[in-house]
N, C-alpha and C positions, 0 to 999 in steps of 0.2 A: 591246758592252753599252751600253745606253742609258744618259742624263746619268739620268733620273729613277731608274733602276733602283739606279746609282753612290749617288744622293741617297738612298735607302730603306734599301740597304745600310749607310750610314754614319748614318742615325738608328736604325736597329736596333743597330748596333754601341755607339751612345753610350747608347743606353736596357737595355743588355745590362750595359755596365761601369758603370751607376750601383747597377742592382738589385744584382751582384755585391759591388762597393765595400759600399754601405747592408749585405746580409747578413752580410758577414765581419767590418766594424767592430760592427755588434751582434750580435752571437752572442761576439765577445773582448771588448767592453768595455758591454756592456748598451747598449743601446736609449735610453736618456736622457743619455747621455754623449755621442753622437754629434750632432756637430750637422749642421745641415743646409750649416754653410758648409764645413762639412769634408768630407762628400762631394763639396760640386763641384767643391771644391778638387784632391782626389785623382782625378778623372776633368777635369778642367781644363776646367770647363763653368763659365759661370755660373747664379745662382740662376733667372734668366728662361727657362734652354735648361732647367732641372730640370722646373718648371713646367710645360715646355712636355709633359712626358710623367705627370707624376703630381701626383696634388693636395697630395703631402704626403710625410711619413716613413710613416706609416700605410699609406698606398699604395705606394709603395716598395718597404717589407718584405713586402706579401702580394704580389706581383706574378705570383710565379709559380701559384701559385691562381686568380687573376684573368685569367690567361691562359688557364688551363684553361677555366673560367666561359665566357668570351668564344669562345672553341673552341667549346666545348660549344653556345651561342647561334646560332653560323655555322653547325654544322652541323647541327642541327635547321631552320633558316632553307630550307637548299638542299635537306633531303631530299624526297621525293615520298614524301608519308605515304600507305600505301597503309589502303583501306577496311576496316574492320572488324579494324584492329589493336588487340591490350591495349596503353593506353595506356602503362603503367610498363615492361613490356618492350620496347617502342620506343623511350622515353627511356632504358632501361637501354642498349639496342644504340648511340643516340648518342653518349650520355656516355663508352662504352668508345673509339669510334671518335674521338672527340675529344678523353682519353688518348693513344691511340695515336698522332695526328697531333703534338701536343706534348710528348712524354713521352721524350724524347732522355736521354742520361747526365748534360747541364750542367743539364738541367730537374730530372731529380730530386733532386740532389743543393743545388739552389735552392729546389725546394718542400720538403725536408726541413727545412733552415734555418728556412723561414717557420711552418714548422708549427712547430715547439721554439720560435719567438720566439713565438709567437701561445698558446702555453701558459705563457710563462712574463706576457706582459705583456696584460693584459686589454685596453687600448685595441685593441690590433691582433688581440687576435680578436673586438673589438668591430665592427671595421672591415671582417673578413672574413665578419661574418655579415649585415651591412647591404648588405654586393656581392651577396652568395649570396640574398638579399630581393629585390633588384630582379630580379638572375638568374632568379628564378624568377616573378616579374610580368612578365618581357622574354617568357618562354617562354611563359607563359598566351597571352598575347596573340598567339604565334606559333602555337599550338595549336588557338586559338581555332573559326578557319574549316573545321579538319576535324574538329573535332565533332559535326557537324550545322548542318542551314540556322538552325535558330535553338535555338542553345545556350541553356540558362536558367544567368545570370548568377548564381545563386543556389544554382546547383549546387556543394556543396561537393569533391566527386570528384575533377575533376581538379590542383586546389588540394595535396588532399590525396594523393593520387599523386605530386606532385611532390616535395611534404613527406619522404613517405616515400622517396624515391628518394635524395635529398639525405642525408638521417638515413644509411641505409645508406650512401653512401660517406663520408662524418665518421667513421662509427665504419671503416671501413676504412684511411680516410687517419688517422686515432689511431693504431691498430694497427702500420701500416706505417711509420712515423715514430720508432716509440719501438723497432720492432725491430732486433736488435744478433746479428750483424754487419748493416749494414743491406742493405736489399732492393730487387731491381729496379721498374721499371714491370710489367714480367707478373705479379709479385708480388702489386702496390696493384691490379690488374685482378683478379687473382683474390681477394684478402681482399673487395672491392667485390661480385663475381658470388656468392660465400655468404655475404653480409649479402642482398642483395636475394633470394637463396632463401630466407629466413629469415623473413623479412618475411610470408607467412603464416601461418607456425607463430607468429608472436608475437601476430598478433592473437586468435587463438586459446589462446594462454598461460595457464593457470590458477595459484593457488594447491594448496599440495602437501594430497593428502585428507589427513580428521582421521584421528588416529591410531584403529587400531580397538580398541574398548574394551575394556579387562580382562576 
C-alpha cells in the first residue's frame, strides 16, 4: 500500500473521530457546553489539525449530511446525462445512488445524531441549509450544459426541480430520524422515493369542497 494512500487513510480516520467525539459530547451534554478545546483534546489533535477539516462546530455536527450533499455533487459531476431525460427523476436516481455509496451502519447512525442536533439547535440547521443552497447552485451549474446549447438563465424550472427534490428528501430524512425503533438506509430511500412520488399530487392539492347545502 502506498505512503499517500497510508496518509488519506489516517486523515479520514482523524476526520471520522472528530465528527464522532463532536456527536456524542452534543447529543449528552448539549451543543454549547462542548467546546471546541475539548474535542481536540479528546481525539488528541490540535485546534490547526481541526481546522484543517471543518470550519467550525457547526460543521462538525452536520458533517455527515454534508457528505451526503458532496456525494450527491460527485455523482451528478461523473454521470453521462443522457438526452431527453426528466430532469427531477435523474436527480432523484443520483441522490439515491449517492445514498447508497455513503449510507454504511456508522453513517446512519451519525446522520441520525445530526439531524436530532439540527432540530433541536437552530444555528446548525441554519448551517445545514446554507450547505444544501450552495449544494444546489454547485448542481445548477453542473446541469447547466445539458440543458440545451443556450439555456435561458431566467428559467425558473430547473431551480425549482431541484428545490423540490430537496423538499422531498427533508421531509423524508424528518421522518426517518424521528422514527423509533430506528431505521435503516433502505428505509430513508424509500420514505425519499414516496415524497418525490407525491410531488405531483401536491402540486395539484386542493382545498376540501364546500360543504353541500342543507
Amino acid at each position: 500500500m502506498g505512503t499517500s494512500t497510508l496518509r488519506e487513510r489516517k486523515k479520514q480516520h482523524t476526520r471520522q473521530a472528530l465528527i464522532d467525539a463532536a456527536l456524542e459530547r452534543f447529543t449528552a451534554r448539549g451543543y454549547g457546553a462542548v467546546t471546541l478545546d475539548e474535542l481536540c483534546d479528546t481525539v488528541q489533535v490540535s485546534k490547526r489539525t481541526f481546522f484543517r477539516y471543518f470550519a467550525g462546530k457547526e460543521d462538525v455536527a452536520m458533517a455527515p449530511l454534508e457528505d451526503l450533499w458532496t456525494a450527491f455533487t460527485a455523482e451528478l459531476r461523473t454521470r453521462e446525462l443522457p438526452p431527453g431525460a426528466p430532469l427531477l427523476a435523474l436527480a432523484e436516481d443520483v441522490l439515491l445512488a449517492a445514498l447508497d455509496q455513503v449510507a454504511d451502519e456508522r453513517w446512519v447512525h451519525r446522520a441520525r445524531l445530526s439531524l436530532l442536533l439540527a432540530d433541536r439547535h437552530p444555528s446548525i440547521a441554519a448551517h445545514n441549509r446554507q450547505f444544501c443552497d450552495r449544494t444546489t447552485g454547485t448542481l445548477l451549474e453542473i446541469l447547466h450544459p445539458a440543458l440545451g446549447p443556450e439555456p435561458d438563465p431566467a428559467d425558473p424550472r430547473p431551480r425549482l426541480a431541484l428545490d423540490m427534490l430537496l423538499a422531498a428528501f427533508q421531509w423524508a430524512l424528518a421522518g426517518w430520524a424521528e422514527a423509533r425503533p430506528p431505521e435503516t438506509a433502505a428505509a430513508l430511500a424509500e420514505r425519499f422515493r414516496g415524497a418525490v412520488a407525491a410531488l405531483p399530487g401536491s402540486l395539484t392539492l386542493t382545498t376540501a369542497p364546500a360543504p353541500p347545502a342543507p
